[in-house]
N, C-alpha and C positions, 0 to 999 in steps of 0.2 A: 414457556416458549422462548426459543433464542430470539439472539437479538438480531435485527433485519440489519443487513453490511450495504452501506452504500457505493455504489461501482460505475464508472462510466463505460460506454459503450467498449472504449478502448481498453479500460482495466480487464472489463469482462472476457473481451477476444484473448487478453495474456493469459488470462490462471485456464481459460480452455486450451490454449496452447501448450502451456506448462503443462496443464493434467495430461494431457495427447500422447507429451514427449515423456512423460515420467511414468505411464502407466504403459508403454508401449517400448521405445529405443532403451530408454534406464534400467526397465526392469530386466529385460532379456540379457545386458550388458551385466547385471548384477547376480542375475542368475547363472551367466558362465562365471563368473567371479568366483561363486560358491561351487561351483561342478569342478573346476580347474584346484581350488582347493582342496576340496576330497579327494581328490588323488593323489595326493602329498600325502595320502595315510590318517597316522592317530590325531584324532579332533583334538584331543585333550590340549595337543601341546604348540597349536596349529595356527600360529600366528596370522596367518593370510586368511583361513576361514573364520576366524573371532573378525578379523576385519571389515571382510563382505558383509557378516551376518549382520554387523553394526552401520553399516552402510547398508545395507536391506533394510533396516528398524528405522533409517532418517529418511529414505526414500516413502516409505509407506505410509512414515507418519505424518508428512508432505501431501503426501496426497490425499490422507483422510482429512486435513487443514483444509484443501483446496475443495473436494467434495464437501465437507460440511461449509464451507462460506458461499456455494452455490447456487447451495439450497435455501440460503437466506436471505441470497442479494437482493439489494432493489436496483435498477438500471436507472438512475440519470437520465431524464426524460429533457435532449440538450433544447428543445420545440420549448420549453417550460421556464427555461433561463433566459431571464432578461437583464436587460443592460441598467436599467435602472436600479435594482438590491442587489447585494452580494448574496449569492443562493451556490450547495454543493455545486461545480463546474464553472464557478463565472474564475475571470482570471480580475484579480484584482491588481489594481496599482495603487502604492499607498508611500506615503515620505515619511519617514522618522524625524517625526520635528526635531531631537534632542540633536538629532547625527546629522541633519538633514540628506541622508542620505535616502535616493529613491529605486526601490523595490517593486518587483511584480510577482503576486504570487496565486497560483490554482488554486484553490480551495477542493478538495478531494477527499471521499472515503476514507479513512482511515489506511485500511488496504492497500490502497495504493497509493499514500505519503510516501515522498522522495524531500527529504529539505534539498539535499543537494541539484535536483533539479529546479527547486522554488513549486515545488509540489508540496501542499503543509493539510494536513488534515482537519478535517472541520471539528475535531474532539481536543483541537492540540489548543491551548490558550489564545495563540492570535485567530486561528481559525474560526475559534467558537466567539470570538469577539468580534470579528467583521461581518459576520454573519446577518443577516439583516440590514446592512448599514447599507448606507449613499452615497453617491460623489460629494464631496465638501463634508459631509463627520468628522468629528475626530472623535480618535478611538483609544483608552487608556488601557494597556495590555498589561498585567502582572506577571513576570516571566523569570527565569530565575535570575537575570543578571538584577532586574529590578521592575521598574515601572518605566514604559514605553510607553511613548505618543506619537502615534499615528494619523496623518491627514488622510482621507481617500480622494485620489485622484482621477480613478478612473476604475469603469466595471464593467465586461465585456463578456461576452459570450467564452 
């Protein structure tokens, strides 16, 4: 059996968006792509048609990505996140003792990890380590610069 993708309300509306637009506006742009090619003649030698066809092959295999993690999702039930444990969807606040520097971060599906947003996945080291935790923990994360310590300051919806 695969393995169930965790997704929130909001992840979910994206990859139904993205399938929307890439099963519907992409493909038909993709598919003149190749029609406008073959009539430039011999395949063989047919630079613009090897192009599309490989640009058809990322497209499709996009969307067989997005249909199979569909069919697996579990939706983030946000009624079920509380502010008391860090659980997928709480938005956590936590201070780096060594840096003291302070941070907030989502805790999120795998799927839809963004670090650059402070979206980190509940599979990713820190993720899978605040997981369960409370306001005032502290929390010892193994990561590759080394070992981080973490206080929790705050866990919110």
């Amino acid at each position: 059996m695969a393995k169930s993708v965790l997704l929130t309300a909001e992840g979910l509306k994206q990859l139904e968006e993205e399938l929307d637009l890439l099963k519907g506006e992409k493909r038909k742009e993709i598919a003149e792509k190749i029609k406008v090619a073959r009539s430039y003649g011999d395949l063989s030698e047919n630079s613009e048609y090897d192009d599309a066809k490989n640009e058809q092959a990322i497209l499709e295999a996009r969307i067989a990505t997005i249909e199979a993690t569909l069919k697996v999702a579990v939706i983030i039930d946000e009624n079920e996140i509380t502010d008391q444990t860090v659980h997928v969807g709480s938005l956590v606040k936590v201070e780096n003792i060594s840096m003291g520097r302070v941070a907030e971060y989502r805790i999120i599906g795998s799927n839809e990890s963004n670090p650059k947003e402070n979206k980190i996945s509940d599979e990713s080291p820190v993720g899978r380590a605040l997981l369960g935790k409370k306001v005032g923990d502290m929390v010892e994360v193994e990561v590759p610069a080394g070992l981080i310590t973490f206080k929790i300051l705050d866990v919110a919806k």
